[in-house]
PyMOL Python script that loads the backbone (N, CA, C, O; Angstrom):
from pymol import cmd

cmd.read_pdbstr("""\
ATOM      1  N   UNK A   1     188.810  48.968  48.234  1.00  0.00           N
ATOM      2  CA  UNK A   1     189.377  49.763  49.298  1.00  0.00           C
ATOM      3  C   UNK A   1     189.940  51.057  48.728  1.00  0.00           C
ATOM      4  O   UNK A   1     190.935  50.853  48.033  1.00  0.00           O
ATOM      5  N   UNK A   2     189.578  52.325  48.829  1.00  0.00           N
ATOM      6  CA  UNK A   2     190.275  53.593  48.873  1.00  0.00           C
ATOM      7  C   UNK A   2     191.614  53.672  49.365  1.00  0.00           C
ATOM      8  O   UNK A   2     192.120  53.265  50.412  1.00  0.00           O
ATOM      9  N   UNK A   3     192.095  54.307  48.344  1.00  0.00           N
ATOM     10  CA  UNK A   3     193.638  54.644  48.372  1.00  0.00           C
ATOM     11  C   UNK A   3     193.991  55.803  49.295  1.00  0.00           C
ATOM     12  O   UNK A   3     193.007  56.404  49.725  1.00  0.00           O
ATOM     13  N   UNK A   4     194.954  56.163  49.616  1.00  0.00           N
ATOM     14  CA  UNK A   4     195.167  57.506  50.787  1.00  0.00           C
ATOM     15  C   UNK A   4     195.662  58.627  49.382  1.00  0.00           C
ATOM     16  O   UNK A   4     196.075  59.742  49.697  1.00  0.00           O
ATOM     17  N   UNK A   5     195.601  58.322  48.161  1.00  0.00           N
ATOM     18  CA  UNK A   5     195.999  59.386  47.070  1.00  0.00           C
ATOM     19  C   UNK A   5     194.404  59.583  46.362  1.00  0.00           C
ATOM     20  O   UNK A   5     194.060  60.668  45.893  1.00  0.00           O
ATOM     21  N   UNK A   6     193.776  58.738  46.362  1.00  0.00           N
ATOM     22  CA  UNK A   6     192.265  58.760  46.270  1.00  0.00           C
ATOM     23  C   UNK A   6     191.136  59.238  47.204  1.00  0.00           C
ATOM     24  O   UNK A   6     189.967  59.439  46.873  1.00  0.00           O
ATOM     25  N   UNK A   7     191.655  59.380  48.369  1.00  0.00           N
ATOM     26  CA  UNK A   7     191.217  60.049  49.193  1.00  0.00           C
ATOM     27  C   UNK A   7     191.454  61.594  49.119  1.00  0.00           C
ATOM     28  O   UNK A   7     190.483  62.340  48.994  1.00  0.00           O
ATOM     29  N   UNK A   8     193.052  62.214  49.211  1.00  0.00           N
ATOM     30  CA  UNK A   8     193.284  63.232  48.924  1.00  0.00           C
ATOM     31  C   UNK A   8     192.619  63.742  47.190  1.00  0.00           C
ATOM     32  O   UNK A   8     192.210  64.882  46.970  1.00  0.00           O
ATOM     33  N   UNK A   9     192.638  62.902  46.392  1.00  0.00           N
ATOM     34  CA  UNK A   9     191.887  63.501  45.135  1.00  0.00           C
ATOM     35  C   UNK A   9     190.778  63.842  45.320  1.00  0.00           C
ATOM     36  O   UNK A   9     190.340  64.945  44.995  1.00  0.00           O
ATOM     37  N   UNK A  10     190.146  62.960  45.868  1.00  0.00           N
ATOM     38  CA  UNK A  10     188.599  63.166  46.449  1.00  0.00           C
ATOM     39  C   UNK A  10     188.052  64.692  46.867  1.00  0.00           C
ATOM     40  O   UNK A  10     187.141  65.387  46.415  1.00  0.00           O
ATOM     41  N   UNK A  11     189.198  64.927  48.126  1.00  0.00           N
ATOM     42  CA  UNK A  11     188.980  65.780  49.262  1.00  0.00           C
ATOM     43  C   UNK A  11     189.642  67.261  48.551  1.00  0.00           C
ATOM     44  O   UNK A  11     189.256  68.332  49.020  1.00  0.00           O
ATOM     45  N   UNK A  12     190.505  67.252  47.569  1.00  0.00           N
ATOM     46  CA  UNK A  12     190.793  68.176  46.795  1.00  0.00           C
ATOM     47  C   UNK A  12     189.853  68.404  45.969  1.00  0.00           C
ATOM     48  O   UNK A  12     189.813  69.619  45.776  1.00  0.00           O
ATOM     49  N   UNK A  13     188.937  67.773  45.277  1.00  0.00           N
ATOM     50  CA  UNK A  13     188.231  68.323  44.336  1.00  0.00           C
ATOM     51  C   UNK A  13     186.929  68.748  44.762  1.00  0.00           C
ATOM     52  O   UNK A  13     186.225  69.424  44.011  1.00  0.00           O
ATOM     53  N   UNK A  14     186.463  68.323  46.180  1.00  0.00           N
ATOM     54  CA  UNK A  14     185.472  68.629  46.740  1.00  0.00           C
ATOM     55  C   UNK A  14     185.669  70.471  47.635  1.00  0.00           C
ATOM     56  O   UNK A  14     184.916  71.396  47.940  1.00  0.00           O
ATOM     57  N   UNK A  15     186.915  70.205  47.722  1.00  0.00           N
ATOM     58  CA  UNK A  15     187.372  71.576  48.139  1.00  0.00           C
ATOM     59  C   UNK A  15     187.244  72.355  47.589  1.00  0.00           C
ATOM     60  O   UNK A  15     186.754  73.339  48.144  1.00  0.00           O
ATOM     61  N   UNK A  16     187.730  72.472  45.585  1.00  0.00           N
ATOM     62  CA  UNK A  16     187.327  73.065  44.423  1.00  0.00           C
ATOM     63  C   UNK A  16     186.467  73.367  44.267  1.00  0.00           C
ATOM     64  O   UNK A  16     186.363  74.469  43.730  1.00  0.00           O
ATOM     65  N   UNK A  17     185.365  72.694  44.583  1.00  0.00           N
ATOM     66  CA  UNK A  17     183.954  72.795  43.916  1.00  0.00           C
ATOM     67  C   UNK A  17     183.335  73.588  45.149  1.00  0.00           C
ATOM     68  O   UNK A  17     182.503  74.401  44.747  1.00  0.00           O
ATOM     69  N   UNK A  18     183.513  73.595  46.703  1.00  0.00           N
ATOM     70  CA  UNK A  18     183.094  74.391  47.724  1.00  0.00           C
ATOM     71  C   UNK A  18     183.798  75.731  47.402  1.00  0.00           C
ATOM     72  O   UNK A  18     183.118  76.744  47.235  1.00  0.00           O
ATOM     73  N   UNK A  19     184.988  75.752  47.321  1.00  0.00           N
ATOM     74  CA  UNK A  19     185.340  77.438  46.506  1.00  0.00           C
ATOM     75  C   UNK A  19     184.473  77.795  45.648  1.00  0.00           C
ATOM     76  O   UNK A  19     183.572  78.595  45.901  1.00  0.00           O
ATOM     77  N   UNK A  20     184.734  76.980  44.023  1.00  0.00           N
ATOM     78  CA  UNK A  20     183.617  78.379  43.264  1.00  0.00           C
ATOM     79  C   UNK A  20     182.685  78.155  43.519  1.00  0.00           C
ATOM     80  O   UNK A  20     181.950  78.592  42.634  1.00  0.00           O
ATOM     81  N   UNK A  21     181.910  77.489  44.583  1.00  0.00           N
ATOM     82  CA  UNK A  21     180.459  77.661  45.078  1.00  0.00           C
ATOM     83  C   UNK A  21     180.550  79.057  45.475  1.00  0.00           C
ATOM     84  O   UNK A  21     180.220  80.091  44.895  1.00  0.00           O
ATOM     85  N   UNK A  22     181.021  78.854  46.478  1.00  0.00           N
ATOM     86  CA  UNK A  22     181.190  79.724  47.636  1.00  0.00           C
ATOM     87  C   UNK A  22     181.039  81.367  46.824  1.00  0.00           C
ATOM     88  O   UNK A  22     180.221  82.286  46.800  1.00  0.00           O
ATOM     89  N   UNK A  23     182.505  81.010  46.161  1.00  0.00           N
ATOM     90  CA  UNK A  23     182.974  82.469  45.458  1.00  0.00           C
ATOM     91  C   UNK A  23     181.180  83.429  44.158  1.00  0.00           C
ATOM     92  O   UNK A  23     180.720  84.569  44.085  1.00  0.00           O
ATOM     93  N   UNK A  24     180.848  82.099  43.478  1.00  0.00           N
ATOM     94  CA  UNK A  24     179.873  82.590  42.025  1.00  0.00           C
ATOM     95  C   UNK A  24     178.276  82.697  43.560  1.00  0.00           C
ATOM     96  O   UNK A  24     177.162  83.092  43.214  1.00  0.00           O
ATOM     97  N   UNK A  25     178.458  82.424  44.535  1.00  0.00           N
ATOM     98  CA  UNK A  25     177.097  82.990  45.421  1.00  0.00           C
ATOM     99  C   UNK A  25     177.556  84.022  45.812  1.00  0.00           C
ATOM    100  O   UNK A  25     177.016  84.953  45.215  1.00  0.00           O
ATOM    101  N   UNK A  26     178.744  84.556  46.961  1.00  0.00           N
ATOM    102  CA  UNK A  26     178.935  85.735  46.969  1.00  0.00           C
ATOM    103  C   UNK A  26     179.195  86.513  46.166  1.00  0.00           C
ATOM    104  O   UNK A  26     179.124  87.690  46.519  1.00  0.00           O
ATOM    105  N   UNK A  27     179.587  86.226  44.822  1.00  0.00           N
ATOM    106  CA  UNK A  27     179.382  87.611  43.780  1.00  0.00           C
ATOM    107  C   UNK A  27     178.099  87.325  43.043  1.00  0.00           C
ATOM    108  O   UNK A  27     178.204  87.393  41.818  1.00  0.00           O
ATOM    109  N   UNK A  28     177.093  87.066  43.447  1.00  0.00           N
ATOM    110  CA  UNK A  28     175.843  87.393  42.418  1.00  0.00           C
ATOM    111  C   UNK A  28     175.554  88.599  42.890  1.00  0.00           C
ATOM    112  O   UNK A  28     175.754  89.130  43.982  1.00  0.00           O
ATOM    113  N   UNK A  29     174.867  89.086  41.538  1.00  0.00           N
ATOM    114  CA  UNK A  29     174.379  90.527  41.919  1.00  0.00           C
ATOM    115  C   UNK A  29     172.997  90.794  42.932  1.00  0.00           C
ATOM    116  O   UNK A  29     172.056  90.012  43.060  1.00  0.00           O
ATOM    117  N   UNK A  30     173.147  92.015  43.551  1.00  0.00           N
ATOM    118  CA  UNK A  30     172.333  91.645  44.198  1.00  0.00           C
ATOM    119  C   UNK A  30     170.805  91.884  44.123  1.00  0.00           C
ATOM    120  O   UNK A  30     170.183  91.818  45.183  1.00  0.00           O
ATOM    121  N   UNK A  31     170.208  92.126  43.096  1.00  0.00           N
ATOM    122  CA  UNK A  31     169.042  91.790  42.452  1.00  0.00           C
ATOM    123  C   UNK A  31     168.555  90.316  41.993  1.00  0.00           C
ATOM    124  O   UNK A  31     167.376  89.996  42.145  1.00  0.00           O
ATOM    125  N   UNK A  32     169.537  89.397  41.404  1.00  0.00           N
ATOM    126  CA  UNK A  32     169.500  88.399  41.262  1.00  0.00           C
ATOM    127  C   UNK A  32     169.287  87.427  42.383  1.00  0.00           C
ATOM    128  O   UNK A  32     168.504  86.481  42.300  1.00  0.00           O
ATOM    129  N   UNK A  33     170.151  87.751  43.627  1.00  0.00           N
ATOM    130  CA  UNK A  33     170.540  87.265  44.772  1.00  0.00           C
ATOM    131  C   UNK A  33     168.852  87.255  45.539  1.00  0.00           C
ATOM    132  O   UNK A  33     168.277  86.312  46.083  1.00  0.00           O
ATOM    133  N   UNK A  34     168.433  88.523  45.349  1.00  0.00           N
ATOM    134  CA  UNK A  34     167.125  88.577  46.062  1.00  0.00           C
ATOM    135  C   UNK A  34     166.190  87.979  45.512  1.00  0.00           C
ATOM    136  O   UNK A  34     165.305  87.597  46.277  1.00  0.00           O
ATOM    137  N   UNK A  35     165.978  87.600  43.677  1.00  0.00           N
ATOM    138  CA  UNK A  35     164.973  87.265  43.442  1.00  0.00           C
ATOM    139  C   UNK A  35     164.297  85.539  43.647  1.00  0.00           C
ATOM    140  O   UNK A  35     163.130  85.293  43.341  1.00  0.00           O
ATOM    141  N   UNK A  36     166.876  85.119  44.184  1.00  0.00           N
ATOM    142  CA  UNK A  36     166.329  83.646  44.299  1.00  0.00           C
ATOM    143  C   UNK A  36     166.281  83.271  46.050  1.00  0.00           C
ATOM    144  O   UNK A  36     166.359  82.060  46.255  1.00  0.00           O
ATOM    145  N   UNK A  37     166.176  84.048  47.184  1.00  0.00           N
ATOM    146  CA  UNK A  37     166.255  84.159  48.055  1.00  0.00           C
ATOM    147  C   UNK A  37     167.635  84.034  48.309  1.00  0.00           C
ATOM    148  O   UNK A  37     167.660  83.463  49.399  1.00  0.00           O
ATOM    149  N   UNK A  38     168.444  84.168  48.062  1.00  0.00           N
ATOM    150  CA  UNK A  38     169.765  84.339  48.660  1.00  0.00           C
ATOM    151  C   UNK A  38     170.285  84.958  49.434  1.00  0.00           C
ATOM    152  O   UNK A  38     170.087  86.095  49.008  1.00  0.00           O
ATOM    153  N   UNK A  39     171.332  85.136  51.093  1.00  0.00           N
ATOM    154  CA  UNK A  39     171.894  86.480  51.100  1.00  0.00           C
ATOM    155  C   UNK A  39     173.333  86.146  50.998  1.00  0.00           C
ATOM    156  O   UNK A  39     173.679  85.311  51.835  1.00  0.00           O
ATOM    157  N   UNK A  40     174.371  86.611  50.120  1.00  0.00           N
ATOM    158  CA  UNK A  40     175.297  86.813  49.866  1.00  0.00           C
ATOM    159  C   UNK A  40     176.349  86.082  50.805  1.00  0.00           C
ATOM    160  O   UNK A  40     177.073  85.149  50.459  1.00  0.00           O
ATOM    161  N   UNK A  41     176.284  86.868  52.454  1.00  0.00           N
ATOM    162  CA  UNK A  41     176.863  87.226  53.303  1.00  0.00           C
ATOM    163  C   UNK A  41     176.671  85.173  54.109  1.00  0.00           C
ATOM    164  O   UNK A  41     177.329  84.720  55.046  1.00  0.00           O
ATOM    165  N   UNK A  42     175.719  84.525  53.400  1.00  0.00           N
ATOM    166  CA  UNK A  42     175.494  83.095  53.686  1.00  0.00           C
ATOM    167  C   UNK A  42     175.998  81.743  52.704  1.00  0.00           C
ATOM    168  O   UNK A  42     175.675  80.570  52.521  1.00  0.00           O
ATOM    169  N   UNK A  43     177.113  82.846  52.161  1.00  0.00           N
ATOM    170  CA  UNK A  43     177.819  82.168  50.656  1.00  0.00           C
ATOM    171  C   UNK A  43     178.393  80.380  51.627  1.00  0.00           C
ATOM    172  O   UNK A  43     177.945  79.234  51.593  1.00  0.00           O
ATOM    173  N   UNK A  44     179.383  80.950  52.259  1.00  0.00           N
ATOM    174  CA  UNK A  44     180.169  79.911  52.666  1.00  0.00           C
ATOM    175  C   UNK A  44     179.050  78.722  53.413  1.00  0.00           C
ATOM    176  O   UNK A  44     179.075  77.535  53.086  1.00  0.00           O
ATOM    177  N   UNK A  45     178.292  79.165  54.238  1.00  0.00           N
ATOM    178  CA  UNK A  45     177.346  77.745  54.897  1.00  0.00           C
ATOM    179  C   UNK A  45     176.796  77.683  53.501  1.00  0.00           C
ATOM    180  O   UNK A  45     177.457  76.777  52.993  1.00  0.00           O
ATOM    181  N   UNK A  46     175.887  78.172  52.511  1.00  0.00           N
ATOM    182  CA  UNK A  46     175.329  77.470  51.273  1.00  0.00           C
ATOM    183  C   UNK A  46     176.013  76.236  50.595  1.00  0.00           C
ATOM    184  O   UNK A  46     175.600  75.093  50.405  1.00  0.00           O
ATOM    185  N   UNK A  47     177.282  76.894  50.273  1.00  0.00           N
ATOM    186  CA  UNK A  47     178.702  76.298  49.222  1.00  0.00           C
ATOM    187  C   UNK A  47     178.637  75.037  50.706  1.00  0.00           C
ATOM    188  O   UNK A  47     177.607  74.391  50.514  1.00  0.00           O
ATOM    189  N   UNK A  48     179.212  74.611  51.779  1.00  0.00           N
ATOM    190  CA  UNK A  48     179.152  73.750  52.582  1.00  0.00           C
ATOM    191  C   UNK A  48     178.345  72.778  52.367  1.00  0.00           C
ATOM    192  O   UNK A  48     178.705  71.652  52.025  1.00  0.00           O
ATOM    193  N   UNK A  49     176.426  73.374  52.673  1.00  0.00           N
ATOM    194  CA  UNK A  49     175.810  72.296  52.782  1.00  0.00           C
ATOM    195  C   UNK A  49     175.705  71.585  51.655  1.00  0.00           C
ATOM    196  O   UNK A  49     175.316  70.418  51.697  1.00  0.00           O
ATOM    197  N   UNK A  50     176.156  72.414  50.083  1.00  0.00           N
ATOM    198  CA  UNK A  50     175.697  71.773  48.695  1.00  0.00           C
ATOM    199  C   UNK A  50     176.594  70.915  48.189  1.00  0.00           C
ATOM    200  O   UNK A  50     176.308  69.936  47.500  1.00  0.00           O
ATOM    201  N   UNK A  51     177.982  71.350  48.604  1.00  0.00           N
ATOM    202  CA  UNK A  51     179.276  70.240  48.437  1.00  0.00           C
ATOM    203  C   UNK A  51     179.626  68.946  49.471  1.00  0.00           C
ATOM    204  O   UNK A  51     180.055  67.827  49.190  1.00  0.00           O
ATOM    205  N   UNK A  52     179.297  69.499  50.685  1.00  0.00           N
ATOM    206  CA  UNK A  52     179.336  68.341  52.004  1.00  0.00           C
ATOM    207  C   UNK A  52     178.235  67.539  52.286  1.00  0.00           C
ATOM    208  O   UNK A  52     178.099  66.333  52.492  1.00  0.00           O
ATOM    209  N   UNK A  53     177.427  68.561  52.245  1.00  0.00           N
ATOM    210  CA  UNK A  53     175.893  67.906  52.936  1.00  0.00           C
ATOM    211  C   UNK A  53     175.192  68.484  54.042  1.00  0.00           C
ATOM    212  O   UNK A  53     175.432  69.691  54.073  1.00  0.00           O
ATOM    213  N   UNK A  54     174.660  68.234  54.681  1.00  0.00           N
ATOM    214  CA  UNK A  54     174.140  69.390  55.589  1.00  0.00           C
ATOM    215  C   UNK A  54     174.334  68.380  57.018  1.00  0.00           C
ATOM    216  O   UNK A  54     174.166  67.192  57.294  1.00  0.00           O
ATOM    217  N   UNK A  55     174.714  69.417  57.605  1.00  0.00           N
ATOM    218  CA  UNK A  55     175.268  68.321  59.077  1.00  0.00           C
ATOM    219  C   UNK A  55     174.313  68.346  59.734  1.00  0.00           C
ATOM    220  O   UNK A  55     173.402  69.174  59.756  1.00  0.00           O
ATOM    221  N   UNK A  56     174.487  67.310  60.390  1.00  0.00           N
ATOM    222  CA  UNK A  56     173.086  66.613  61.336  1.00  0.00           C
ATOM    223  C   UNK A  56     173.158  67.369  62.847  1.00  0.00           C
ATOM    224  O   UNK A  56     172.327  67.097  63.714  1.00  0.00           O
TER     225      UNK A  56
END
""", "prot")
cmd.dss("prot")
cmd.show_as("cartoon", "prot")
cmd.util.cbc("prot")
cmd.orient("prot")
């Protein structure tokens, strides 16, 4: 059974990892950005679906 301090660890570190997603996609350069199809401005849904999952 999950703890309610194991839960919050959980949900904190998943939070972490959706930030510097988020943050190292919106600062790629934007040559780089284009060569891997990226657009910048789609940082936060990317960082989402790769840390959460992609909602149904």
């Amino acid at each position: 059974m999950i703890t309610v301090f194991e839960m919050l660890k959980t949900t904190a570190a998943n939070y972490a990892l959706y930030r510097q997603t988020r943050n190292e996609i919106a600062n790629l350069p934007a040559h780089i950005a284009l060569d891997l199809g990226i657009y910048p401005g789609d940082a936060e849904r990317i960082a989402r679906e790769a840390v959460y999952g992609k909602a149904a």
